[in-house]
Backbone atoms as SQL, in Angstrom:
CREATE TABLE atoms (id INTEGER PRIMARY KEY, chain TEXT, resi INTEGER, resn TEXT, atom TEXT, x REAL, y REAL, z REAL);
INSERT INTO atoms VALUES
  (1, 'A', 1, 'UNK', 'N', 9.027, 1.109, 9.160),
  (2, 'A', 1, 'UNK', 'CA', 8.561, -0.213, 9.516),
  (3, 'A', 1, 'UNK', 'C', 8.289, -0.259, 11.007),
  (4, 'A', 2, 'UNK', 'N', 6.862, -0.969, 11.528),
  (5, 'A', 2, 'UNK', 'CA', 7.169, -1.505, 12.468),
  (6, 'A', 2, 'UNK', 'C', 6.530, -2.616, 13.331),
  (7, 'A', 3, 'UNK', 'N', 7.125, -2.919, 13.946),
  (8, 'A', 3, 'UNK', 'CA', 6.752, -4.769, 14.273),
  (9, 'A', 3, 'UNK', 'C', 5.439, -4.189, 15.523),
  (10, 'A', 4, 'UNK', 'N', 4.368, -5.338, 14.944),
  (11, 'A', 4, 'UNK', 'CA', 3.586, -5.162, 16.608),
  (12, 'A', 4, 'UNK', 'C', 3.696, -6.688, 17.208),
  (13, 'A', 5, 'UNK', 'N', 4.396, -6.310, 18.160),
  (14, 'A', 5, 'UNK', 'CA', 4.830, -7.943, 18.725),
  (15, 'A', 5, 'UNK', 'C', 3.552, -9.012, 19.190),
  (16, 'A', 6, 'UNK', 'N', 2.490, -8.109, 20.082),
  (17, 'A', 6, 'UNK', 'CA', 1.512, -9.294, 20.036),
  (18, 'A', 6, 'UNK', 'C', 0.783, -9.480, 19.288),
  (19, 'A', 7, 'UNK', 'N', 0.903, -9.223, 17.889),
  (20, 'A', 7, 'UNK', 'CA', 0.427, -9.694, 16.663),
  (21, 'A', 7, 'UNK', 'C', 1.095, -11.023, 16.137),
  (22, 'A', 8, 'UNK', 'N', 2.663, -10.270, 16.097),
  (23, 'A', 8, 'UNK', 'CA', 3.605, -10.575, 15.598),
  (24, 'A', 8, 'UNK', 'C', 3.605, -10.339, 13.993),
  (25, 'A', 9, 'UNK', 'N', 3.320, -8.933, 13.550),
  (26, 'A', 9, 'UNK', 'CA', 2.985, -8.581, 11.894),
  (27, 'A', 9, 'UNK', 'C', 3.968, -7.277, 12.048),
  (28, 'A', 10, 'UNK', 'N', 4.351, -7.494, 10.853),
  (29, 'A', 10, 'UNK', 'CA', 5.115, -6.540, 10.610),
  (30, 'A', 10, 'UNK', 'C', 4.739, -5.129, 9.587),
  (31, 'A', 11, 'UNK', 'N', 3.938, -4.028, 10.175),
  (32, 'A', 11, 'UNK', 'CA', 3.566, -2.993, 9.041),
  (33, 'A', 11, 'UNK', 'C', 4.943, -2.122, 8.500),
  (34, 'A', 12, 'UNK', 'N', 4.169, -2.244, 7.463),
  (35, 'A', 12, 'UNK', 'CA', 5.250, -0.771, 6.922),
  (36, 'A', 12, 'UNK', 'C', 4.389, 0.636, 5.880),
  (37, 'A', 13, 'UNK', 'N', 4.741, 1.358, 6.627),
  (38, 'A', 13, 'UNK', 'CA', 4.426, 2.627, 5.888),
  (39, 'A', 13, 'UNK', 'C', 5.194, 3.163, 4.799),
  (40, 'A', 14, 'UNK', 'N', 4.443, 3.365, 3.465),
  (41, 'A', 14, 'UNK', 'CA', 4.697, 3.003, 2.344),
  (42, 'A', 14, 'UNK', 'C', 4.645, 4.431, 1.132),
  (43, 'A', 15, 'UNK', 'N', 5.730, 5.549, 1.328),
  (44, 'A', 15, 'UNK', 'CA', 5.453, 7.047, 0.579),
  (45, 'A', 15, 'UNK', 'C', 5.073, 6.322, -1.043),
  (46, 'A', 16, 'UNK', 'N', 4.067, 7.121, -1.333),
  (47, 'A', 16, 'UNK', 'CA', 3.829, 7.172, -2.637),
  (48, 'A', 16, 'UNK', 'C', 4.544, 7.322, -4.091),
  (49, 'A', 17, 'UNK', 'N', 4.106, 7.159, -5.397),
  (50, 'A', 17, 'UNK', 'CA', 5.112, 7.821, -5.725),
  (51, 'A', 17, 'UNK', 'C', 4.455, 8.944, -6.595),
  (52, 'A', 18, 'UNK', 'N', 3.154, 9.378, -6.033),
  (53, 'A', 18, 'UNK', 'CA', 2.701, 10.062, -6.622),
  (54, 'A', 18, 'UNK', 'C', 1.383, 10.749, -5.859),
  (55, 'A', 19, 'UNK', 'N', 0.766, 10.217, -6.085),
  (56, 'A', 19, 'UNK', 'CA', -1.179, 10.086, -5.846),
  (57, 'A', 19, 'UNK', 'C', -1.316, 9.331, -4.249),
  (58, 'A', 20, 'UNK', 'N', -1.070, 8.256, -3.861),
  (59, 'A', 20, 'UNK', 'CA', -1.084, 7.503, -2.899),
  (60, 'A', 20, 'UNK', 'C', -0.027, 7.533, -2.152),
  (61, 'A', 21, 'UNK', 'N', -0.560, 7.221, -0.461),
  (62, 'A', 21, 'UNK', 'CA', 0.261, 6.618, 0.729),
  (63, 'A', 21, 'UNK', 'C', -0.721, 5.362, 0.983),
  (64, 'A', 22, 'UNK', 'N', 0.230, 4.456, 1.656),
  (65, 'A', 22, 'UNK', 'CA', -0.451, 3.297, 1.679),
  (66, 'A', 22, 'UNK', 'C', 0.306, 2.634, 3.386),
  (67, 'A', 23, 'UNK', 'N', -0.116, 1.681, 3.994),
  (68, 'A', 23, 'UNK', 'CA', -0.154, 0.695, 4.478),
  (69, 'A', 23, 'UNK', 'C', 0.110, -0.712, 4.280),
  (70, 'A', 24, 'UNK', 'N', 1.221, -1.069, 4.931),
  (71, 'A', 24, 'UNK', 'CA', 0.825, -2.801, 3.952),
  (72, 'A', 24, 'UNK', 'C', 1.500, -3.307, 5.451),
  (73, 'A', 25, 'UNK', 'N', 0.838, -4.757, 5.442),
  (74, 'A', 25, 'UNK', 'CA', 1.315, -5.769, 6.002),
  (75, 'A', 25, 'UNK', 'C', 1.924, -6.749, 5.648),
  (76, 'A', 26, 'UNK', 'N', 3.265, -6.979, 6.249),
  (77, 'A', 26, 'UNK', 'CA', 4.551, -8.015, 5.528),
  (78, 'A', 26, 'UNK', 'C', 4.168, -8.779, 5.350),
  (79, 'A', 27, 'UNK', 'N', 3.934, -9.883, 4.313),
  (80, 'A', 27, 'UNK', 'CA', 4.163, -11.331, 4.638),
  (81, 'A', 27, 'UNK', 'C', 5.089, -12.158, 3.713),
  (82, 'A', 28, 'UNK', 'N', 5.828, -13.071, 4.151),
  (83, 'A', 28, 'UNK', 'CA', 6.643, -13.395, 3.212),
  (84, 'A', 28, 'UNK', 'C', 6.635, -14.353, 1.481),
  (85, 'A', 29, 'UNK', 'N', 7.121, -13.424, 0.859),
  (86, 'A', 29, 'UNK', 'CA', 7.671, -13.538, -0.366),
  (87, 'A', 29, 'UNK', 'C', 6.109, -12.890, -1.250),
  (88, 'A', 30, 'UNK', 'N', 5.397, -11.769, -0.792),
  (89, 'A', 30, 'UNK', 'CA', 4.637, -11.191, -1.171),
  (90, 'A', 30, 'UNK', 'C', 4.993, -9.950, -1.702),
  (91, 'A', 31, 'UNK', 'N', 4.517, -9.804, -3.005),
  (92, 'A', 31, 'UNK', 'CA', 4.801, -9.045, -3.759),
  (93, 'A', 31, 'UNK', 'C', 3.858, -7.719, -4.055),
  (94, 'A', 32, 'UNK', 'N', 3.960, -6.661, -3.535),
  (95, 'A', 32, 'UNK', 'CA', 3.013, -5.489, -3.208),
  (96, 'A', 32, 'UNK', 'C', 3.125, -4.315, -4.571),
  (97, 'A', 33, 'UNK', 'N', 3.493, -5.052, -5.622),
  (98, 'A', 33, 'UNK', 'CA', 2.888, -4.417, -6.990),
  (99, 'A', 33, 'UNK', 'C', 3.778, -3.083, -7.558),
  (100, 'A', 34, 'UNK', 'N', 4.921, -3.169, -6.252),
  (101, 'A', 34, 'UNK', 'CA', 6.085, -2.071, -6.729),
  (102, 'A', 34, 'UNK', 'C', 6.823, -2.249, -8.339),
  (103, 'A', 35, 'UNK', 'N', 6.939, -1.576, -9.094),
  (104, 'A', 35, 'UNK', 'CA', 6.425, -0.724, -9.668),
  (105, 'A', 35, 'UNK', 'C', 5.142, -0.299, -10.398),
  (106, 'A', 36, 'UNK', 'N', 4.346, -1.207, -10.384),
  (107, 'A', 36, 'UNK', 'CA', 3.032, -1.201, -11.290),
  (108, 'A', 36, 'UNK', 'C', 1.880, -0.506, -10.237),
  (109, 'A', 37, 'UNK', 'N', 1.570, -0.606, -9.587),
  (110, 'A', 37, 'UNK', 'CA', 0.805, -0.197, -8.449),
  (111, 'A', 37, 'UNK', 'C', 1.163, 0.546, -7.842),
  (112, 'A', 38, 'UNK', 'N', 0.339, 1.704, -7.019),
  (113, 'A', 38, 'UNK', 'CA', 0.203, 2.526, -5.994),
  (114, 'A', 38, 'UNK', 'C', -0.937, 2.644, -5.483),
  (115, 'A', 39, 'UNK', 'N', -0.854, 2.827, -4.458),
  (116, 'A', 39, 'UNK', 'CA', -2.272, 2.401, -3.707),
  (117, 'A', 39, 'UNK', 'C', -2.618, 1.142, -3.747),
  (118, 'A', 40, 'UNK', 'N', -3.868, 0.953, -4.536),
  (119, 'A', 40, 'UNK', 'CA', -5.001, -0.098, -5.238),
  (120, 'A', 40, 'UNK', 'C', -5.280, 0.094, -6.491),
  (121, 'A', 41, 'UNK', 'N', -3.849, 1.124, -7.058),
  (122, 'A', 41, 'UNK', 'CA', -4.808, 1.720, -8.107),
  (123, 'A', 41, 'UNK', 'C', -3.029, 0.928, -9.059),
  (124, 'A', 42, 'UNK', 'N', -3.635, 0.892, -10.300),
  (125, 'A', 42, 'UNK', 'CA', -2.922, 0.626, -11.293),
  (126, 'A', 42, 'UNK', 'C', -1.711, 1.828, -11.792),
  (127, 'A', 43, 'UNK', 'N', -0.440, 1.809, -11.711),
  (128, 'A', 43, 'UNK', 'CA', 0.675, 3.074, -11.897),
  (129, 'A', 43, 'UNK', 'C', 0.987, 2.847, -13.262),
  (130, 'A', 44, 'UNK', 'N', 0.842, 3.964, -14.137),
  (131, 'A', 44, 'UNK', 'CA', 1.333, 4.101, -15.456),
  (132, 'A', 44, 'UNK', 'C', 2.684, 4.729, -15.370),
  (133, 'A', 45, 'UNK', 'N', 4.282, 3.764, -15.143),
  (134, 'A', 45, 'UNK', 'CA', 5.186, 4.834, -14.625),
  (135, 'A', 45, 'UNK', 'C', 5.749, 4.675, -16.297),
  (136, 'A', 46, 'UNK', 'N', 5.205, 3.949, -17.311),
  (137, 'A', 46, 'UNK', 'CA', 6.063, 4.326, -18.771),
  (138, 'A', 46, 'UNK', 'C', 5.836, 5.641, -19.226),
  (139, 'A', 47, 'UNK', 'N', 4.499, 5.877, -19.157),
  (140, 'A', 47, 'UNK', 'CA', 3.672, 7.517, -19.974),
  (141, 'A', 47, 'UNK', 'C', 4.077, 8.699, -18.840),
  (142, 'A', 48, 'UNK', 'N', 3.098, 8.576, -17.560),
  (143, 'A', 48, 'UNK', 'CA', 2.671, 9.511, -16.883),
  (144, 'A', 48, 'UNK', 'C', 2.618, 9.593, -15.851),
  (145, 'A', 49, 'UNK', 'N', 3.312, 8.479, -15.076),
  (146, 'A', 49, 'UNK', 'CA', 3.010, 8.626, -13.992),
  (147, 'A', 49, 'UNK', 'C', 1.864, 8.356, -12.949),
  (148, 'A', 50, 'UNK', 'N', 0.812, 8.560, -14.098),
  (149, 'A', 50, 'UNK', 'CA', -0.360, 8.778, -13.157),
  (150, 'A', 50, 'UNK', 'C', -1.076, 7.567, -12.953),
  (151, 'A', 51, 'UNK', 'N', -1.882, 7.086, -11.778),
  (152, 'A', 51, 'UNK', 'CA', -2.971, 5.589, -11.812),
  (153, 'A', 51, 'UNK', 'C', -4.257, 6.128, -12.670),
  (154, 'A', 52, 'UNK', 'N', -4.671, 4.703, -12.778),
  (155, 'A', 52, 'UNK', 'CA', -5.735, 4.441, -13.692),
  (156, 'A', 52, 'UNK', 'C', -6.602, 5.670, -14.022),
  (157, 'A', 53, 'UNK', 'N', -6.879, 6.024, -12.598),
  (158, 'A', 53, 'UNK', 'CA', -8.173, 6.584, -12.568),
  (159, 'A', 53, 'UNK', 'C', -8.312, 8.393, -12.546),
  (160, 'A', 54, 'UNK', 'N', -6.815, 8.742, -12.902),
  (161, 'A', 54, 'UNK', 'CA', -6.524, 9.933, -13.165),
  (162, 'A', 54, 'UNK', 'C', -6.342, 9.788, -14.675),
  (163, 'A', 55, 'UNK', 'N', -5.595, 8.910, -15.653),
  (164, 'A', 55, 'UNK', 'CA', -5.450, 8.856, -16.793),
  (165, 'A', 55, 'UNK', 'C', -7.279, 9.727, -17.500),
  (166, 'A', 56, 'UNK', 'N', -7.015, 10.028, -18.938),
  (167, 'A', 56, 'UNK', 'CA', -8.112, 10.681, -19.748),
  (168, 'A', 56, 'UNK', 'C', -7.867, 10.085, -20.770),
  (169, 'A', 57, 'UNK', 'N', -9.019, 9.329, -21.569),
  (170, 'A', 57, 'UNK', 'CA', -10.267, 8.643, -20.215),
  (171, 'A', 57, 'UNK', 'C', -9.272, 7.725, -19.037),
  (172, 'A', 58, 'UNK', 'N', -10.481, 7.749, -17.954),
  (173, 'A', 58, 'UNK', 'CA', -9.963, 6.889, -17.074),
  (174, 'A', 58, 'UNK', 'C', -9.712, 5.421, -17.660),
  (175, 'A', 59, 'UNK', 'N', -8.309, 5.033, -17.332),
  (176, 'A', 59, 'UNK', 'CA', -7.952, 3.322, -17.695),
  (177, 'A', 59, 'UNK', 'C', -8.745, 2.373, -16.354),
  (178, 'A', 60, 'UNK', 'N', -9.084, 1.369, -17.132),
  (179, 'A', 60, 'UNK', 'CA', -10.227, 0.234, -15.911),
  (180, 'A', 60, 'UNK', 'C', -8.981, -0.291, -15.949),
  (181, 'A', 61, 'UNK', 'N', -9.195, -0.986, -14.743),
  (182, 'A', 61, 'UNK', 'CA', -8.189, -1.884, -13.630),
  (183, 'A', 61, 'UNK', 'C', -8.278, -3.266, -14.960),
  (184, 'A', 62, 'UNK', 'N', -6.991, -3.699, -14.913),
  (185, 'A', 62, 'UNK', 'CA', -6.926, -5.305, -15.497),
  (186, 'A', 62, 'UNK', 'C', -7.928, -6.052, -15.395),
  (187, 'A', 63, 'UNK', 'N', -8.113, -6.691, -16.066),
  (188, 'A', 63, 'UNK', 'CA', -9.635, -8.056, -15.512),
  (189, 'A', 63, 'UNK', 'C', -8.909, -9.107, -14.656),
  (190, 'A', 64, 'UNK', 'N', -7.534, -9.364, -15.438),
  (191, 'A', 64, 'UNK', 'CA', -6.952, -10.356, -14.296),
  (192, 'A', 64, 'UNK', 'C', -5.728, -9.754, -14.169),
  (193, 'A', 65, 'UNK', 'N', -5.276, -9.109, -12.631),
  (194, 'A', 65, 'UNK', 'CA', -4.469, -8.485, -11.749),
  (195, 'A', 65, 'UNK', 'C', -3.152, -9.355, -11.686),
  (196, 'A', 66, 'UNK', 'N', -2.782, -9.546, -12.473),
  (197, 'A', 66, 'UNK', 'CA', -1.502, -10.473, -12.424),
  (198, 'A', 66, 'UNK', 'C', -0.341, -9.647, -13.283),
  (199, 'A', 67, 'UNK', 'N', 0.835, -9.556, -12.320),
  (200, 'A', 67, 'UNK', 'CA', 2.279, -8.806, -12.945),
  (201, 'A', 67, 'UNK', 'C', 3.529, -10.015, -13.238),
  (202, 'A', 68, 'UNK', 'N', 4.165, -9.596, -14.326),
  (203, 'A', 68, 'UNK', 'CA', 5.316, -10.394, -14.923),
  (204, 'A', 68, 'UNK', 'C', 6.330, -9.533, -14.312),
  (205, 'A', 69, 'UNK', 'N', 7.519, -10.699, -13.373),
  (206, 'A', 69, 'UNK', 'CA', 8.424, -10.388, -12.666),
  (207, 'A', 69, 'UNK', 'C', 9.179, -10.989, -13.262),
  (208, 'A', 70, 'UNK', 'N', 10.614, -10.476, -13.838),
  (209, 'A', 70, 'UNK', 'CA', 11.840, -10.663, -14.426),
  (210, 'A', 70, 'UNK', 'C', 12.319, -11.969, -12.859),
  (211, 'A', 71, 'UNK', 'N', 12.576, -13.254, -13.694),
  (212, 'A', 71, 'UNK', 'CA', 13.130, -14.068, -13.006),
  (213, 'A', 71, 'UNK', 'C', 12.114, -15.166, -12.529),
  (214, 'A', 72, 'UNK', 'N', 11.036, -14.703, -12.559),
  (215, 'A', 72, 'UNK', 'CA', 9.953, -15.536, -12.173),
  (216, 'A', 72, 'UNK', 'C', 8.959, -15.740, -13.590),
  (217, 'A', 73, 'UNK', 'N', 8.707, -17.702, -13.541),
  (218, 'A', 73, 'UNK', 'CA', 8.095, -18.292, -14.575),
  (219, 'A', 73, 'UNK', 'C', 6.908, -17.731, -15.049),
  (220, 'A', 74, 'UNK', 'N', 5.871, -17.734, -13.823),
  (221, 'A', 74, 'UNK', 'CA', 4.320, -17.390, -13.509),
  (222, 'A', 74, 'UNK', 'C', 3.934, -15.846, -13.141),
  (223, 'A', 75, 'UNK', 'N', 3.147, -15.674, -13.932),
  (224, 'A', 75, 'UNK', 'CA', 2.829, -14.205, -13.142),
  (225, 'A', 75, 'UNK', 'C', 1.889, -14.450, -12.004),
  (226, 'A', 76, 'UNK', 'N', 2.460, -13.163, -10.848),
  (227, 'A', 76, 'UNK', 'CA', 2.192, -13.295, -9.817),
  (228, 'A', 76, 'UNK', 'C', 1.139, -12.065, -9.177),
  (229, 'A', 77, 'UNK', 'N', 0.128, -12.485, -8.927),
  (230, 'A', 77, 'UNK', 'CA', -1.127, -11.649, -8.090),
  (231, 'A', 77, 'UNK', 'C', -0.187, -10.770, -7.203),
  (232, 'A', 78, 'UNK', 'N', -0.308, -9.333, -6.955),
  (233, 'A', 78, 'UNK', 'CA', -0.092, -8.391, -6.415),
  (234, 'A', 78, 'UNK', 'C', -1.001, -8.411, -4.814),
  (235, 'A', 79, 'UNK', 'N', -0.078, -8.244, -3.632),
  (236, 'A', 79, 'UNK', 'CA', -0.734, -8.165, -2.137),
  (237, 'A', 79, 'UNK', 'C', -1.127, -6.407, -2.013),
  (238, 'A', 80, 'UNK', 'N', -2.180, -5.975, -1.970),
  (239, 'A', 80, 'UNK', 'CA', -3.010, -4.937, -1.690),
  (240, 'A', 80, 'UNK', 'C', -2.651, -4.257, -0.417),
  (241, 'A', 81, 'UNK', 'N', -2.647, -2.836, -0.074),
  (242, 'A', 81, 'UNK', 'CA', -2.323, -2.444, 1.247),
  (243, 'A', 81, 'UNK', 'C', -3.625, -2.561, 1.944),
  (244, 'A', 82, 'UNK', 'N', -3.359, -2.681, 4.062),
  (245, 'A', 82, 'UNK', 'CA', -4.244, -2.569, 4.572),
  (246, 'A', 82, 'UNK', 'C', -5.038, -1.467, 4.460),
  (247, 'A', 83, 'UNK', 'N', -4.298, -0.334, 4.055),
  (248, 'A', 83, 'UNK', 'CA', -5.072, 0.485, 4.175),
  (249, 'A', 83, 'UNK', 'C', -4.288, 2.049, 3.641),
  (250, 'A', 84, 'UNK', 'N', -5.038, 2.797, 2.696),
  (251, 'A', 84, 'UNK', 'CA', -4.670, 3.736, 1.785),
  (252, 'A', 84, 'UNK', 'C', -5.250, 5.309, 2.009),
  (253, 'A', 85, 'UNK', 'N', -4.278, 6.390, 2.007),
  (254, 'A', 85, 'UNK', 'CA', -4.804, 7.826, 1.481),
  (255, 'A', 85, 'UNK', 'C', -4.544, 8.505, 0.244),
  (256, 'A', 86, 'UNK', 'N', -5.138, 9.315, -0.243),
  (257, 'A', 86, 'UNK', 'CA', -4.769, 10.097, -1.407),
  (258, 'A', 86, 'UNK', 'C', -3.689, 11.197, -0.520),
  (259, 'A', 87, 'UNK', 'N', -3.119, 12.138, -2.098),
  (260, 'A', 87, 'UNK', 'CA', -2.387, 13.081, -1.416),
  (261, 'A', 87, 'UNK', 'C', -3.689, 14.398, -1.522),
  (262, 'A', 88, 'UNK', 'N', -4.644, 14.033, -1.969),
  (263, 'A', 88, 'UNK', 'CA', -5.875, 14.953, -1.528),
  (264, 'A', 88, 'UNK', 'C', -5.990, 15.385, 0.056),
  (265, 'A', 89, 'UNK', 'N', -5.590, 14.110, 0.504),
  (266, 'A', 89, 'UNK', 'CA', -5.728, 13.903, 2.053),
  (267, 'A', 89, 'UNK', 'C', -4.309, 14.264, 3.162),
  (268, 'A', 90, 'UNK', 'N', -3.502, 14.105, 2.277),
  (269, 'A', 90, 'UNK', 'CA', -2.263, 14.373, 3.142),
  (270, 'A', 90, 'UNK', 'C', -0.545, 14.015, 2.097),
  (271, 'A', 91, 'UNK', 'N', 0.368, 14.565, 2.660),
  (272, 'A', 91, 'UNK', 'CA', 1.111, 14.355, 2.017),
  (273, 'A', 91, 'UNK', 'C', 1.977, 13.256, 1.234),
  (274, 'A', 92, 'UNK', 'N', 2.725, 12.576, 3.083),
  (275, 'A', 92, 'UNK', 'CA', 3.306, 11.746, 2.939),
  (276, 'A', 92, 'UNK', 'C', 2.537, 10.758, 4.468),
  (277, 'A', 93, 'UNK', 'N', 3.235, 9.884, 4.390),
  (278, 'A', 93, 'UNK', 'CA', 3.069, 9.083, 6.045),
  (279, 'A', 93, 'UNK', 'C', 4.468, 8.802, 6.055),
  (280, 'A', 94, 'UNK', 'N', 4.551, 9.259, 7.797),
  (281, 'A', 94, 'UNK', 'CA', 5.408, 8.849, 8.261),
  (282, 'A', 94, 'UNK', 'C', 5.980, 8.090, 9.056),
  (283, 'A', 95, 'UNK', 'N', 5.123, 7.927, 9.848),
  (284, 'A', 95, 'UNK', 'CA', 5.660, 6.610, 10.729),
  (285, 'A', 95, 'UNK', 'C', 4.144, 6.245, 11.528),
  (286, 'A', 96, 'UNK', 'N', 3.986, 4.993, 12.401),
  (287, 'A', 96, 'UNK', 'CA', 2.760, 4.448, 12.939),
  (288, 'A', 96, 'UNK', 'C', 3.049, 3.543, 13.740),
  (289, 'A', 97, 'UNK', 'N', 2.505, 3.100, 13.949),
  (290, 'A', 97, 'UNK', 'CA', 2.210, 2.173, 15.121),
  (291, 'A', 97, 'UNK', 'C', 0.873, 1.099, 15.803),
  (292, 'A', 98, 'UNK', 'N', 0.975, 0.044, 16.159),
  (293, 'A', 98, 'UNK', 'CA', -0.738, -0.249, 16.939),
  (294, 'A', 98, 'UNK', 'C', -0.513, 0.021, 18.494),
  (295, 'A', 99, 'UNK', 'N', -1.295, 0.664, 18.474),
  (296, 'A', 99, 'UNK', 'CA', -1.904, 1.259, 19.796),
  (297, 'A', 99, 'UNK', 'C', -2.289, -0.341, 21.296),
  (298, 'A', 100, 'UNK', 'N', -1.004, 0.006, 22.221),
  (299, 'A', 100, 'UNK', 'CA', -1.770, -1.061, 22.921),
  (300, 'A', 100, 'UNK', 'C', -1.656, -0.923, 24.322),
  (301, 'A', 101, 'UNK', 'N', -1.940, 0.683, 24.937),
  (302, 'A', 101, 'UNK', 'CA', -1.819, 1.571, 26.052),
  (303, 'A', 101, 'UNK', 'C', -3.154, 1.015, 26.915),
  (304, 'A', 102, 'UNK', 'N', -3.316, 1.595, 28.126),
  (305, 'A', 102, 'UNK', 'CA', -4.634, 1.156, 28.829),
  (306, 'A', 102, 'UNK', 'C', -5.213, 2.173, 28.989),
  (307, 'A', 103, 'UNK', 'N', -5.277, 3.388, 28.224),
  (308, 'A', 103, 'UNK', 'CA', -5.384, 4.824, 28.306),
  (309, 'A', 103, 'UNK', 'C', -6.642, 5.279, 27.445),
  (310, 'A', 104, 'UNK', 'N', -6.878, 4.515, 26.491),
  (311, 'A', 104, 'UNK', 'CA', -7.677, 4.761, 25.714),
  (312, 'A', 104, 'UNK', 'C', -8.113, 3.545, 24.914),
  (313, 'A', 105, 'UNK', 'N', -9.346, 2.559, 25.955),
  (314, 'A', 105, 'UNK', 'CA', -9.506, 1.295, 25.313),
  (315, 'A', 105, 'UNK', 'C', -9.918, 1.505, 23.626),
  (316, 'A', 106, 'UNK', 'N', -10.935, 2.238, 23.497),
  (317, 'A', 106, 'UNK', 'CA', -10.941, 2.172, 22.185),
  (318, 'A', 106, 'UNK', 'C', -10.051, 2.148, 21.136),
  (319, 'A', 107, 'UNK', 'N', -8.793, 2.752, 21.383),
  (320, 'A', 107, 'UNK', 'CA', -8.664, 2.523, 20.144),
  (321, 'A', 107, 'UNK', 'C', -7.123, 1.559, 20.333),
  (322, 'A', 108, 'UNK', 'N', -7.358, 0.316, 21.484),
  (323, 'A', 108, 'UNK', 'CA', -6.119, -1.003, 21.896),
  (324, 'A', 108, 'UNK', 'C', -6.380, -1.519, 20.268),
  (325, 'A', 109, 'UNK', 'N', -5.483, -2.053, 20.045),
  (326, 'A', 109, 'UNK', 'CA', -5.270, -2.976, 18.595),
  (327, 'A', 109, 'UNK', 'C', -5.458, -2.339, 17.144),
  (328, 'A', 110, 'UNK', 'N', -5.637, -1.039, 17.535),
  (329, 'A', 110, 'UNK', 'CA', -5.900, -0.267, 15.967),
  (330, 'A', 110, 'UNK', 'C', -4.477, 0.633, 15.701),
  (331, 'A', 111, 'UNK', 'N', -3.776, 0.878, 14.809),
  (332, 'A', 111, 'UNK', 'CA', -2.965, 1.240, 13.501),
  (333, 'A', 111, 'UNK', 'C', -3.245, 2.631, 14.085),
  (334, 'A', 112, 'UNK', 'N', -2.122, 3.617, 14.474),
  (335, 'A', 112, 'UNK', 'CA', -1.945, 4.871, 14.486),
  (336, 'A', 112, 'UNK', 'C', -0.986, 5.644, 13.825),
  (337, 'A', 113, 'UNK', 'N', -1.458, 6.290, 12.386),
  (338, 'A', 113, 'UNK', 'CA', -0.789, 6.937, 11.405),
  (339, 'A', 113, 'UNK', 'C', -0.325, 8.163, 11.809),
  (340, 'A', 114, 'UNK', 'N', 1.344, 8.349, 11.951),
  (341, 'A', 114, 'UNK', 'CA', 1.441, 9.330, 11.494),
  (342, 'A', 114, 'UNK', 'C', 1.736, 10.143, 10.438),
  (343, 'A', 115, 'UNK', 'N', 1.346, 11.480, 10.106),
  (344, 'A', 115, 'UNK', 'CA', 1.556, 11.826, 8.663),
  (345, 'A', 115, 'UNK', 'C', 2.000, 13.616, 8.750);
């Protein structure tokens, strides 16, 4: 986790449990699709493990994205990460940060992954 104060947002870097690393930004009482989701992608953790779009044939995403939470009346829309890799791309992520040095304007206010 970590806080960028002149935001005031709280990221957290998010290991997969499979296929995806992800990104997400806190907000409260948002629900980021743990266990059903990884990534953006739909998690089959009863069968296989695998998201949608590895399943054979590929499984299409829900029409309406809504998960049933033990304790809660309504099902509740799932919060999406800012931002996602495959493990095509890398393993795990490990820690990050936003960048807000005077060293390298380009990249003040942008998300630096490490992995």
């Amino acid at each position: 986790m970590n806080w960028d104060i002149a935001s005031k947002t709280l990221l957290v870097n998010d290991i997969g449990l499979h296929y995806w690393e992800e990104i997400d930004i806190v907000t409260k009482g948002a629900n980021y699709g743990y266990s059903e989701r990884e990534g953006d992608e739909q998690v089959f953790v009863d069968s296989t493990g695998k998201t949608g779009s590895l399943m054979v044939p590929p499984v299409a995403f829900p029409d309406r994205d809504l998960l049933h939470v033990d304790g809660i009346d309504e099902p509740v829309a799932p919060v999406y990460p800012a931002a996602v890799y495959s493990h095509w791309e890398g393993d795990s992520i490990g820690s990050g940060f936003v960048y807000r040095g005077k060293q390298m304007p380009q990249l003040r206010g942008k998300y630096i992954s490490m992995t």
